[in-house]
Backbone as CSV, one residue per row, in Angstrom:
resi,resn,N_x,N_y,N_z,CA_x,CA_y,CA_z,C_x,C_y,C_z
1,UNK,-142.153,-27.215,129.461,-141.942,-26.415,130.663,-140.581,-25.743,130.637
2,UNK,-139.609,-26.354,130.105,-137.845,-25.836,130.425,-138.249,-24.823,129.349
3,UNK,-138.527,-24.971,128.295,-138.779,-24.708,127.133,-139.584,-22.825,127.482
4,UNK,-140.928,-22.965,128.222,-140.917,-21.704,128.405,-140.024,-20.991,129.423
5,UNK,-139.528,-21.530,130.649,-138.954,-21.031,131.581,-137.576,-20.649,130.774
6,UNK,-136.803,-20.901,129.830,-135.848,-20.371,128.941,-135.875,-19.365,128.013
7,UNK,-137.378,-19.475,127.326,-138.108,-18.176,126.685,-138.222,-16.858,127.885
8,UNK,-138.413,-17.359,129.040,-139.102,-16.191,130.476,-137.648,-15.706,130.757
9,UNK,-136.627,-16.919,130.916,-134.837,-16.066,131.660,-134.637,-15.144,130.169
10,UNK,-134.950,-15.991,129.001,-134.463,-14.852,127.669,-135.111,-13.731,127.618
11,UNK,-136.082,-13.327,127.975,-136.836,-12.582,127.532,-136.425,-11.522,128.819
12,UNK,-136.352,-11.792,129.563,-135.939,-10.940,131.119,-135.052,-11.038,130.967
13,UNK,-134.010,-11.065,130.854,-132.652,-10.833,130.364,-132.396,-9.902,129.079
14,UNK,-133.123,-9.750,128.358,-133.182,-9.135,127.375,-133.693,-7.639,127.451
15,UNK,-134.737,-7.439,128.733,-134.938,-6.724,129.744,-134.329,-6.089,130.147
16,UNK,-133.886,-6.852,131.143,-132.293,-6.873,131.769,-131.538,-5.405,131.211
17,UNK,-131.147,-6.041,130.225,-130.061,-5.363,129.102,-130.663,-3.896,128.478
18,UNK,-131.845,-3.548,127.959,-132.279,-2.597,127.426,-132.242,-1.777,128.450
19,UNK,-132.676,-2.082,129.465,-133.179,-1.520,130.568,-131.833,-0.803,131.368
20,UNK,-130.871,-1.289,131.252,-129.683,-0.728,131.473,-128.518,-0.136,130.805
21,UNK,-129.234,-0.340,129.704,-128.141,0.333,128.586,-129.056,1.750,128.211
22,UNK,-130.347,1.814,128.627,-131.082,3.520,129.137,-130.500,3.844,130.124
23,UNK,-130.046,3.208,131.381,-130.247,3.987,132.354,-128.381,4.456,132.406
24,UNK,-127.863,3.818,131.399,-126.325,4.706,131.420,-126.532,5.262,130.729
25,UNK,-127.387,5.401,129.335,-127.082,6.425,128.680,-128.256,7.712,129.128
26,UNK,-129.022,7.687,130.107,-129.284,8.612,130.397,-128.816,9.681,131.440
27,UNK,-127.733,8.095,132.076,-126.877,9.117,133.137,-125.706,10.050,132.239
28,UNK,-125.712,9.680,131.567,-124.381,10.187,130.508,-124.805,11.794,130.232
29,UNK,-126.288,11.282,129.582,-127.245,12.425,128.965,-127.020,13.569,130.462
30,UNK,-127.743,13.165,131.619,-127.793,13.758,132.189,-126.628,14.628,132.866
31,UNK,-125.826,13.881,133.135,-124.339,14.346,133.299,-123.767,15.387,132.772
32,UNK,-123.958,15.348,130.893,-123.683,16.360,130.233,-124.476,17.857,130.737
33,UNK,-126.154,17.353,130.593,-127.384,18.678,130.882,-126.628,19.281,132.566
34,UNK,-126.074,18.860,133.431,-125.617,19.365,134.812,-124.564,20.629,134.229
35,UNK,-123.922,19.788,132.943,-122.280,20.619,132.962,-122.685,21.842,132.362
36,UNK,-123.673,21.252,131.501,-124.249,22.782,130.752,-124.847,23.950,131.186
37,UNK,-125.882,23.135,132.345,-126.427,24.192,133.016,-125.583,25.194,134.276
38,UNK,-124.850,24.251,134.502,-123.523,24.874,135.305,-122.875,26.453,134.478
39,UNK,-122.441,26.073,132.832,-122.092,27.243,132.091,-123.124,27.620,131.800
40,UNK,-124.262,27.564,131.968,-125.262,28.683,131.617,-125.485,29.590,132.972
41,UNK,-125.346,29.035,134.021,-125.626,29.451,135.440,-124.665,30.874,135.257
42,UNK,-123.154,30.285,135.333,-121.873,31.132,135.108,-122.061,32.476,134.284
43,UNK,-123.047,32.257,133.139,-122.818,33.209,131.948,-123.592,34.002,132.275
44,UNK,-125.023,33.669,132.513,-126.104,34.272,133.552,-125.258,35.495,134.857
45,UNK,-124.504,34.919,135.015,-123.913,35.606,136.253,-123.113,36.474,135.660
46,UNK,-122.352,36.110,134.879,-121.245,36.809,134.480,-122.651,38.341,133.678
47,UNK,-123.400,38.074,133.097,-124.245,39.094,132.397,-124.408,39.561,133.443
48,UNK,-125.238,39.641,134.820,-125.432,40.350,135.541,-124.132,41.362,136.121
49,UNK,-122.982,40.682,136.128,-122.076,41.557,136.612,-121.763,42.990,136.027
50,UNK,-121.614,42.192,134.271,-121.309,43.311,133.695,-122.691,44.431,133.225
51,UNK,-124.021,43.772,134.013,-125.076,45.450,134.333,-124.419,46.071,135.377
52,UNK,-124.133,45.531,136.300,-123.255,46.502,137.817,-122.176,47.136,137.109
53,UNK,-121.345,46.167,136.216,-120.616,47.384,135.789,-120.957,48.637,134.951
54,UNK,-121.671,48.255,134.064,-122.300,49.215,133.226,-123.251,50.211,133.699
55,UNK,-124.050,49.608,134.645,-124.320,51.061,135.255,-123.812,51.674,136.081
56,UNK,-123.150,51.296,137.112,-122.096,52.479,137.649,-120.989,52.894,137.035
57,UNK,-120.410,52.287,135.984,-119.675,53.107,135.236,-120.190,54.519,134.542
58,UNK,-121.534,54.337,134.191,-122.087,55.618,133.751,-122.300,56.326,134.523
59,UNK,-122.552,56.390,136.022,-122.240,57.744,136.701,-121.004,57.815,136.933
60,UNK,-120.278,57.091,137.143,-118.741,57.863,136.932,-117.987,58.473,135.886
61,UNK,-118.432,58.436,134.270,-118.445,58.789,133.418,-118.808,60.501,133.487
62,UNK,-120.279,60.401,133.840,-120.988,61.614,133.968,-120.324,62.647,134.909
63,UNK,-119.898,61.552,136.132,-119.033,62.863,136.948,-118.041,63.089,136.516
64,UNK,-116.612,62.442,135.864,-115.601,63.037,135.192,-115.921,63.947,134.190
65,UNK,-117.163,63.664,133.543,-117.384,64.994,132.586,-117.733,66.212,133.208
66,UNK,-118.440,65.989,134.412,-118.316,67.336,135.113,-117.775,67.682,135.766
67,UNK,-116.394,67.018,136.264,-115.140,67.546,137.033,-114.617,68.199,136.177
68,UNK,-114.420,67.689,134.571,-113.267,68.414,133.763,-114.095,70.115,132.989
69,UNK,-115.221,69.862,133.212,-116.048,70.784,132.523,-115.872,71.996,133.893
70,UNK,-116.122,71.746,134.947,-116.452,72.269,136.089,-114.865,73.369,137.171
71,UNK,-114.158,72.209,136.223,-112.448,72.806,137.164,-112.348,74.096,135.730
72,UNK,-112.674,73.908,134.270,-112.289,74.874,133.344,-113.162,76.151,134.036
73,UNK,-114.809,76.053,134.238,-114.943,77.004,134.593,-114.981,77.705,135.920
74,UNK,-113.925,77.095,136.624,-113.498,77.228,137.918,-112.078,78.150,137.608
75,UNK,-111.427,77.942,136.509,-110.525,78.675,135.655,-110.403,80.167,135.270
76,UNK,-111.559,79.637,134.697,-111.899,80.896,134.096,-112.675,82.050,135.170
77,UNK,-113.207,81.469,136.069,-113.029,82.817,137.592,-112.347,82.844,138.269
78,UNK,-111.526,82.147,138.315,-109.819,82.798,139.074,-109.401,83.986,137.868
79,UNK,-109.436,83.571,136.978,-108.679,84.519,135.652,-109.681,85.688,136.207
80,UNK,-110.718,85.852,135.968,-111.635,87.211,136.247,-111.406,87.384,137.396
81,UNK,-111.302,86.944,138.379,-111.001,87.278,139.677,-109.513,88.324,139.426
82,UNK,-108.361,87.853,138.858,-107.351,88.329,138.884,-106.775,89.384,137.863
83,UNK,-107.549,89.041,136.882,-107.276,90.187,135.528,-108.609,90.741,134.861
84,UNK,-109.752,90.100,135.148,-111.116,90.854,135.055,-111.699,92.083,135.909
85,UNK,-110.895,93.090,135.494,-110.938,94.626,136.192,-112.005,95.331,135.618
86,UNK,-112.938,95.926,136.273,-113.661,97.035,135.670,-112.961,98.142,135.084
87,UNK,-113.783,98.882,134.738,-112.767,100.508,134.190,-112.918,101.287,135.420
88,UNK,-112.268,101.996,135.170,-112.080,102.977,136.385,-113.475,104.104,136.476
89,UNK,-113.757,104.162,137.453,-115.255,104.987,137.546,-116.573,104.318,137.335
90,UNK,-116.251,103.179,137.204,-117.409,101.683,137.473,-118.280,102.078,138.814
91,UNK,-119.918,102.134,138.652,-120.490,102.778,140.207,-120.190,101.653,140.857
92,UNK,-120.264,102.114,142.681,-119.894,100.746,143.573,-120.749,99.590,143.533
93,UNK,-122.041,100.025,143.202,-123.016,98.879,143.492,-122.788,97.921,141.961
94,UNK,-122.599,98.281,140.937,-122.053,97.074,139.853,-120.531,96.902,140.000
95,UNK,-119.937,97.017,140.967,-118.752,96.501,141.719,-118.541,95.480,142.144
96,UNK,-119.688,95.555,143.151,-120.206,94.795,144.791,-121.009,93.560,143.896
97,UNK,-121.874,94.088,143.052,-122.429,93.222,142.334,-121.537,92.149,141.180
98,UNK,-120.544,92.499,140.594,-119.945,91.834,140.329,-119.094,91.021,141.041
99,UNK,-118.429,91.627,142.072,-117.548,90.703,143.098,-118.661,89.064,143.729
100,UNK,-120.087,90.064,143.732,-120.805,88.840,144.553,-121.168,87.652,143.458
101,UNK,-121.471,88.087,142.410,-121.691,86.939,141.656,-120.394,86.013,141.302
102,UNK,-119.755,87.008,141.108,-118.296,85.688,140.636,-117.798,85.433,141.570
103,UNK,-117.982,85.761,143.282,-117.891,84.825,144.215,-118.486,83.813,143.895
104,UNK,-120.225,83.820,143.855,-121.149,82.388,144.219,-121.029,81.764,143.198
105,UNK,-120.457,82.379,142.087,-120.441,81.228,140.699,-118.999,80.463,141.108
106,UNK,-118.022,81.100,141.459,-116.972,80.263,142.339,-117.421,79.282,143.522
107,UNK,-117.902,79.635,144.022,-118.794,78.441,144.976,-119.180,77.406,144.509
108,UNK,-119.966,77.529,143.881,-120.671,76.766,143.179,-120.835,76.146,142.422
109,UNK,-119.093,76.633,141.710,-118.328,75.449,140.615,-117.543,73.920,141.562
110,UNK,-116.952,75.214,142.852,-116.381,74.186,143.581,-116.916,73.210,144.269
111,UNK,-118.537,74.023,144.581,-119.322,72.538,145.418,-119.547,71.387,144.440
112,UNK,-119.637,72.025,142.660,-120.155,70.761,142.043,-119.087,69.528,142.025
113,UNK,-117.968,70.408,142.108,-116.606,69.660,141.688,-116.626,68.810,143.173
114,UNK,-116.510,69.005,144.531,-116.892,67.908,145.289,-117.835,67.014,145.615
115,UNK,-118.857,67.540,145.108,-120.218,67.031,145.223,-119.882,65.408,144.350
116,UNK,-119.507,66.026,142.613,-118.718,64.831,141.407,-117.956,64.061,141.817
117,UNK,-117.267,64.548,142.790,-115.559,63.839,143.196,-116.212,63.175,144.162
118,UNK,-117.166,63.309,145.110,-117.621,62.069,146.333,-118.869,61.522,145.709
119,UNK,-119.394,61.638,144.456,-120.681,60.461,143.862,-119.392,59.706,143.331
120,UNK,-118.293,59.655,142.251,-117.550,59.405,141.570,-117.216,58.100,142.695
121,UNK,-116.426,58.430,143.775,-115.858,57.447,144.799,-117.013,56.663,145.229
122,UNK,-117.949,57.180,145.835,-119.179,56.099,146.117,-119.776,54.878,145.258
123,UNK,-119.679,56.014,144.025,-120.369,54.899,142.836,-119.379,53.265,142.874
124,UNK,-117.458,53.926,142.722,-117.036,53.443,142.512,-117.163,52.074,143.995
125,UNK,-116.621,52.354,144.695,-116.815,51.683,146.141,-118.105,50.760,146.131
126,UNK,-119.210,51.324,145.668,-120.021,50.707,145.586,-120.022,49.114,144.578
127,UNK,-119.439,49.581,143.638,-119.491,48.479,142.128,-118.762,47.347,143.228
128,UNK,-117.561,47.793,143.621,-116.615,47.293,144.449,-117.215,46.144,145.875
129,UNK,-118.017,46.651,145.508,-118.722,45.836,146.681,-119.595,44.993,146.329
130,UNK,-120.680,45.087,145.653,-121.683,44.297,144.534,-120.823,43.272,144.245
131,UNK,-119.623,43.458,143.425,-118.955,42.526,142.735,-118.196,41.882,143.486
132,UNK,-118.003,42.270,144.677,-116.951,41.227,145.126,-117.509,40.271,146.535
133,UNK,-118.958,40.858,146.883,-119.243,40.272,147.983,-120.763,39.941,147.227
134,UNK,-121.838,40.798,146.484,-123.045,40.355,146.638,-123.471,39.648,145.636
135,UNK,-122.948,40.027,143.982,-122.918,39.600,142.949,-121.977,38.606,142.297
136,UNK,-121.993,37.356,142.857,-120.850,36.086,142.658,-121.164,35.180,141.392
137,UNK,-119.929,34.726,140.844,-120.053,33.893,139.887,-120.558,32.469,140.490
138,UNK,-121.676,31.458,139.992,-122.292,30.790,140.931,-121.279,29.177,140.743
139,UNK,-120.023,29.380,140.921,-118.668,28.092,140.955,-119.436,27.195,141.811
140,UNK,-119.725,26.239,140.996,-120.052,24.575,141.337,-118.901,24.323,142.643
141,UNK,-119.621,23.921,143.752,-118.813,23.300,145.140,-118.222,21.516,144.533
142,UNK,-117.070,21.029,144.986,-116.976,19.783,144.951,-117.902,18.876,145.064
143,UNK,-118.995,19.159,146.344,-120.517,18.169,146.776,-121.336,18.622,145.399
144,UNK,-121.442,19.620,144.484,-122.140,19.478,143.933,-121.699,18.901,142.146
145,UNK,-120.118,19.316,142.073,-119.395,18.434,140.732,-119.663,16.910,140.914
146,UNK,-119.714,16.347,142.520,-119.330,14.893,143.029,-120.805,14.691,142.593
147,UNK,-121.834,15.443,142.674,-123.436,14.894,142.614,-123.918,14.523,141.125
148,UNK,-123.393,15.417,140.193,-122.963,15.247,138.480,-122.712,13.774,138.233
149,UNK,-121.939,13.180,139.031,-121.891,12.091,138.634,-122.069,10.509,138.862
150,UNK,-122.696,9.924,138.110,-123.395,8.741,138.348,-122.548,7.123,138.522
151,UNK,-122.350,6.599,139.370,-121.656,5.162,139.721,-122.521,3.846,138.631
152,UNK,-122.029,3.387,137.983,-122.824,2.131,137.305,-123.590,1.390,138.087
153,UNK,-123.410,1.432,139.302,-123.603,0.192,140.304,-124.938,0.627,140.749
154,UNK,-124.919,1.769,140.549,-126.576,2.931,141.048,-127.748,1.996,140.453
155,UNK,-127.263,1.459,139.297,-128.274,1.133,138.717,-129.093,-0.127,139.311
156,UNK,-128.258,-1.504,139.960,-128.767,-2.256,141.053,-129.631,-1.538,142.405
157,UNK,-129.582,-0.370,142.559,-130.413,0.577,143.468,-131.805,0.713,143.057
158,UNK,-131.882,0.875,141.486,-133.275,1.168,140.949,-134.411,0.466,141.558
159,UNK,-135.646,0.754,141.229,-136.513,-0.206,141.096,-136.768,-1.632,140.603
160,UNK,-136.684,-2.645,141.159,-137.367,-4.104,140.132,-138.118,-3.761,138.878
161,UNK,-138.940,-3.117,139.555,-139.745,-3.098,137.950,-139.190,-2.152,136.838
162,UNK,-138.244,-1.673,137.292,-137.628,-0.667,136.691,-136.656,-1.438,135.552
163,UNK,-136.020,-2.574,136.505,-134.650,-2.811,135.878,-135.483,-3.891,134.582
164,UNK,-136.708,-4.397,134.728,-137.186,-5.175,134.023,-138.861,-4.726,133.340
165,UNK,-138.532,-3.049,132.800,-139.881,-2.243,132.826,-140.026,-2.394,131.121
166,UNK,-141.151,-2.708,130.888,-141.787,-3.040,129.162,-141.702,-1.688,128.636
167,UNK,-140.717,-1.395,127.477,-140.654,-0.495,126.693,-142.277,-0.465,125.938
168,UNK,-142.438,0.856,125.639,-144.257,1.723,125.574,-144.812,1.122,126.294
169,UNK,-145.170,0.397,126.150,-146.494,-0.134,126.813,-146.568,0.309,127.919
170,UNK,-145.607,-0.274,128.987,-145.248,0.403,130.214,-145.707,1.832,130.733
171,UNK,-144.951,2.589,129.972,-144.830,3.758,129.995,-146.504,4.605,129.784
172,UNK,-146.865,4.044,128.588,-148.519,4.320,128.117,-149.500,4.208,129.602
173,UNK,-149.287,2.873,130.285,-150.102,2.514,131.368,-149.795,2.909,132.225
174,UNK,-148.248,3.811,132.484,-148.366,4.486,133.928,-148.944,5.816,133.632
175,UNK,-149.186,6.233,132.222,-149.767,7.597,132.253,-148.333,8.952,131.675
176,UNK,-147.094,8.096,131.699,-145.982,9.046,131.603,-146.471,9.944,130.357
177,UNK,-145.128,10.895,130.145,-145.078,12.024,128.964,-143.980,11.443,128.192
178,UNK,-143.797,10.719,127.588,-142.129,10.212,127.382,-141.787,11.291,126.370
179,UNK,-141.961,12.168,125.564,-141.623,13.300,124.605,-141.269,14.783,125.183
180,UNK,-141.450,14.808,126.409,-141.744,15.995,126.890,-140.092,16.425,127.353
181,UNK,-139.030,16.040,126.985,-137.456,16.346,126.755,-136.936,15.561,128.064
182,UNK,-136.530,16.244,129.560,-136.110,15.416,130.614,-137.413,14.610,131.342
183,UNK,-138.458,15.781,131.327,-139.745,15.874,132.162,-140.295,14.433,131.830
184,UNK,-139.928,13.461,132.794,-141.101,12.149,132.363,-142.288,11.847,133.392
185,UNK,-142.694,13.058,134.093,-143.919,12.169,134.812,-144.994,12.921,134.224
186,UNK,-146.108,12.533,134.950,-147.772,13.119,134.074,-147.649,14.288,133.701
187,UNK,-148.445,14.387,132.605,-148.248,15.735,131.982,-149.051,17.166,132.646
188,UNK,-149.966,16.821,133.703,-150.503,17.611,134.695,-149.990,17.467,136.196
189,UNK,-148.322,17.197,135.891,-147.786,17.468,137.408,-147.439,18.681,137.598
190,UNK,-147.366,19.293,138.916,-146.915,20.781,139.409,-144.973,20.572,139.299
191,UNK,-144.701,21.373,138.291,-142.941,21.794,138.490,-142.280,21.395,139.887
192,UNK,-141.363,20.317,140.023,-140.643,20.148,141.050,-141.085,19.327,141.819
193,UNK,-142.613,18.456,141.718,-143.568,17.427,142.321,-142.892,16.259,141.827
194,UNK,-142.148,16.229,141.174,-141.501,14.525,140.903,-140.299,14.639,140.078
195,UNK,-139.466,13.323,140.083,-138.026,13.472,139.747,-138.334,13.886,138.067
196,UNK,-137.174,14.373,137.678,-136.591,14.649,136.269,-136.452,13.817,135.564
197,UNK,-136.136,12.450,135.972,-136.024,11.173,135.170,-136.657,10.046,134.958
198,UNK,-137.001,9.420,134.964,-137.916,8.005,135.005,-137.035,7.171,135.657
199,UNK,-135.909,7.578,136.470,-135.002,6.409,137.347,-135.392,6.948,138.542
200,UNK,-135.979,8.438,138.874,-136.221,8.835,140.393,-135.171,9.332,141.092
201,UNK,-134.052,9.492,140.117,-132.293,10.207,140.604,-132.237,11.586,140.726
202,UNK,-132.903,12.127,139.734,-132.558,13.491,139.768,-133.648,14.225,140.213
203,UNK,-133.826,15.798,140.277,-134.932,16.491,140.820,-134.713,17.505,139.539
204,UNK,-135.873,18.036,139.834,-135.988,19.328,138.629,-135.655,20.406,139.229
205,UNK,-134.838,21.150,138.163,-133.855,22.544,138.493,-135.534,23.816,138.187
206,UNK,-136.349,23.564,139.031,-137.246,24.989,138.780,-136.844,25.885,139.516
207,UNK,-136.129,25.793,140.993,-135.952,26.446,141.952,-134.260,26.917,141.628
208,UNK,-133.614,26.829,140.174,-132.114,27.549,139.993,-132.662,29.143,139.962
209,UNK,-132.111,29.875,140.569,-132.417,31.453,140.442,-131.912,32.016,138.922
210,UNK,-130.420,31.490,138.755,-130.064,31.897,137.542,-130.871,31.600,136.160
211,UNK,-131.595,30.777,136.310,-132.482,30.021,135.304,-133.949,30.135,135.169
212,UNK,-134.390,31.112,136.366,-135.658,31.167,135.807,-135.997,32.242,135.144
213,UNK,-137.332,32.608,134.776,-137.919,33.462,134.285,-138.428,34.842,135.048
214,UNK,-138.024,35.816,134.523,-138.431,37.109,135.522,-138.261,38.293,134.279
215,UNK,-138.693,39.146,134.863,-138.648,40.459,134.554,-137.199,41.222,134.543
216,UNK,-136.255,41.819,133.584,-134.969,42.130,134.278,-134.926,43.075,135.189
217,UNK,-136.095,43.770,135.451,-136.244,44.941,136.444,-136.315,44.298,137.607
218,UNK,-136.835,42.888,137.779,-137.444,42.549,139.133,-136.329,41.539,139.153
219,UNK,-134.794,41.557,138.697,-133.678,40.686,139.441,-133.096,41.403,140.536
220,UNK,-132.468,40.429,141.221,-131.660,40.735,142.551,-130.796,41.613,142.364
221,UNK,-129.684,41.446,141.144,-128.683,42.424,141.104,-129.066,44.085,141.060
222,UNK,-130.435,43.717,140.272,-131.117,45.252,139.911,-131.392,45.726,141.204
223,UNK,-132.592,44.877,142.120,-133.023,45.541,143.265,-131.407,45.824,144.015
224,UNK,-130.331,44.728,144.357,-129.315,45.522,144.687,-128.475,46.863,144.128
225,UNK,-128.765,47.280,143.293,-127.831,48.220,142.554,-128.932,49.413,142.961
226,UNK,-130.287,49.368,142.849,-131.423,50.749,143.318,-130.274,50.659,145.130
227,UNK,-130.990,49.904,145.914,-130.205,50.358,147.206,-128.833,50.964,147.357
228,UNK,-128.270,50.422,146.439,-126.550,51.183,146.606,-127.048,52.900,145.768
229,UNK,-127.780,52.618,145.155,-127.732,53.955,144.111,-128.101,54.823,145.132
230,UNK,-128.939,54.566,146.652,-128.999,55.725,147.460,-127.747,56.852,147.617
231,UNK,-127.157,56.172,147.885,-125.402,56.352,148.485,-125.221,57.741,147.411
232,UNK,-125.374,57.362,146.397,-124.773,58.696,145.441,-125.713,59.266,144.867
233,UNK,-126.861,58.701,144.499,-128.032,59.776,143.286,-128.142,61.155,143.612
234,UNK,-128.125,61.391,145.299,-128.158,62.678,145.462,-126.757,63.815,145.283
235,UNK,-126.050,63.444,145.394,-124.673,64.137,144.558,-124.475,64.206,143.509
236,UNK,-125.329,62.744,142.854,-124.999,63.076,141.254,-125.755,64.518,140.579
237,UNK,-127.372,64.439,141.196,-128.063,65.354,140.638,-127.797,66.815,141.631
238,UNK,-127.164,66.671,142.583,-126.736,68.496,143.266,-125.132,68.736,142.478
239,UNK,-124.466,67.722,141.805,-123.436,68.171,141.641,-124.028,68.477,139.986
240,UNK,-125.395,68.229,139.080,-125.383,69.101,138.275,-126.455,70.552,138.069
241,UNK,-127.391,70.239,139.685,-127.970,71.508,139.902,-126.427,72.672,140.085
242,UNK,-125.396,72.667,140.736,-124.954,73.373,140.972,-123.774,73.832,140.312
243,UNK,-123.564,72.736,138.551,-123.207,73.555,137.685,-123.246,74.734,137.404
C-alpha cells in the first residue's frame, strides 16, 4: 500500500514538474510572440504612413512642376506684352486679336499658377493631418506592456487537471491540434472562439487591424487619403486644364 501511494506522490509530482516547466516556457514563448507582434504592428504602421506620404507628395511634386513651368510662361507674356510690337500698319482687328489672346493666355497662366499654389498647400495640410492625428504609430499603452507579462505564481491559478495533465494522451482525448503553432484547440474551431494557449491565458490576435488580411485598396489609410483627396483633385486637374 505505502509502496503504491509513493509510486502515485512520484508520479504526480513528476507531473507536477513537466507540467510547469511548459507552462513557463510557454509564457516566455509567448511573451516574446507579444513583443514581436508589437514590432510588426509598428512597421505595419510605419508602411502605411509612408503611402500618405508618398502619395501626397506626388501632387505636390506635380504642382511645383507646374508653378515653375507656368511662372516661365507667364514670362514670356509680360516680355510680349512689353517688347512684342507689331509692325507698323498691322490691320486693327489682328491687333485687337492679338492683345486678346495674350491677355487670356495671361490669365490663364496665372489662374493655373494659383489654382497649383492652393492644391500644393491643401495636399500639404492635408498629409499634415493624416499623420499627425488619423494615421498613428500603434505605441503599446503601459496596461498593455503590463499584460505581456506573466507572474510564476499564475501558474497555481491554472486548472487541476491542468497542473497534473498526461502528456499525448491527454491531449489526443480532448480532441486538441497540438502542431497547429500557438492555436491549441479543435481544429474546426471559429478564429477567436477559444484561448491561444492550452493554459486559457491568452486570446487570439484575429481582431489586430494591423495584422490582418485585406486588400491594400480596401485599408483605412487608403479610404482616408480618397476623402482628403476631395480637398485638392479639383485644382490639381483645373490647374492643368488651364495650362
Amino acid at each position: 500500500m505505502m509502496e503504491a501511494l509513493g509510486s502515485l506522490a512520484l508520479a504526480g509530482s513528476g507531473l507536477f514538474s513537466y507540467n510547469r516547466k511548459n507552462f513557463m516556457y510557454d509564457r516566455k514563448m509567448r511573451q516574446e510572440q507579444e513583443f514581436q507582434i508589437a514590432e510588426m504592428r509598428l512597421r505595419v504602421a510605419e508602411l502605411w504612413r509612408e503611402d500618405v506620404r508618398d502619395i501626397t507628395e506626388l501632387t505636390e511634386r506635380k504642382m511645383d512642376t507646374y508653378m515653375v513651368v507656368n511662372a516661365l510662361q507667364l514670362g514670356f507674356s509680360v516680355t510680349l506684352f512689353i517688347e512684342g510690337r507689331l509692325e507698323t500698319g498691322t490691320p486693327q482687328f489682328l491687333l485687337w486679336l492679338y492683345m486678346v489672346t495674350l491677355s487670356g493666355a495671361f490669365l490663364f497662366l496665372l489662374l493655373s499658377v494659383w489654382l497649383a499654389m492652393h492644391a500644393s498647400v491643401v495636399t500639404q495640410s492635408s498629409a499634415v493631418r493624416l499623420l499627425t492625428q488619423l494615421v498613428r504609430l500603434p505605441v503599446p499603452s503601459w496596461e498593455q506592456l503590463e499584460s505581456m507579462r506573466t507572474y510564476a505564481a499564475a501558474f497555481e491559478a491554472v486548472n487541476t487537471f491542468q497542473m497534473f495533465r498526461m502528456p499525448v494522451l491527454q491531449t489526443l482525448g480532448e480532441g486538441r491540434n497540438a502542431g497547429a503553432g500557438g492555436f491549441s484547440g479543435r481544429a474546426d474551431a471559429e478564429p477567436g472562439s477559444v484561448a491561444a494557449d492550452p493554459w486559457g491565458l491568452e486570446r487570439r490576435g484575429d481582431d489586430l487591424y494591423e495584422l490582418a488580411r485585406r486588400s491594400p485598396a480596401a485599408a483605412r489609410h487608403v479610404r482616408l487619403l480618397r476623402e482628403a483627396s476631395r480637398h485638392w483633385r479639383a485644382y490639381d486637374a483645373f490647374a492643368r486644364v488651364t495650362m
